[in-house]
C-alpha positions in Angstrom: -25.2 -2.9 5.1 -24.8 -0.5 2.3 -24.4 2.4 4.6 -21.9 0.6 6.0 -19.5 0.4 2.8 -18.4 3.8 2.2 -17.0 4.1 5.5 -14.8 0.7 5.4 -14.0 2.2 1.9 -12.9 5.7 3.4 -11.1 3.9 6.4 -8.6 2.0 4.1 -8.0 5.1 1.6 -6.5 6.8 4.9 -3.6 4.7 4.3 -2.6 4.7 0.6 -0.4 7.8 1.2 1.5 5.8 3.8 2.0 3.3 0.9 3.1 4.9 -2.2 6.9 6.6 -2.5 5.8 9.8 -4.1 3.9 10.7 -0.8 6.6 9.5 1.7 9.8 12.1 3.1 11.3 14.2 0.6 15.4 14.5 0.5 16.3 18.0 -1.1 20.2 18.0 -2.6 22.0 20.5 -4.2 22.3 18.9 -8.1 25.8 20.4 -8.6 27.7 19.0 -5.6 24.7 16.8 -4.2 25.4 18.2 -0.4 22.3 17.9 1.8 19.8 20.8 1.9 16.4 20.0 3.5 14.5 16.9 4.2 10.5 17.4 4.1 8.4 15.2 6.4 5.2 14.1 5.6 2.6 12.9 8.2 3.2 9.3 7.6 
């Protein structure tokens, strides 16, 4: 039983990057005219 914890713990941690905005797609604009530059994917 106790060898079965860290791996329900290490199963759910997967998806926390799914779930918090600073690990989602980033949208790069240009700060002076705010035209589109690049968006960079993340895996989730």
């Amino acid at each position: 039983m106790i060898s079965a914890l860290p791996s329900r713990c290490n199963v759910g941690c997967c998806f926390i990057p799914c779930l918090i905005d600073e690990f989602k797609d980033v949208t790069h604009t240009c700060p002076n005219c705010k035209a589109y530059i690049y968006t960079y994917k993340r895996r989730c």
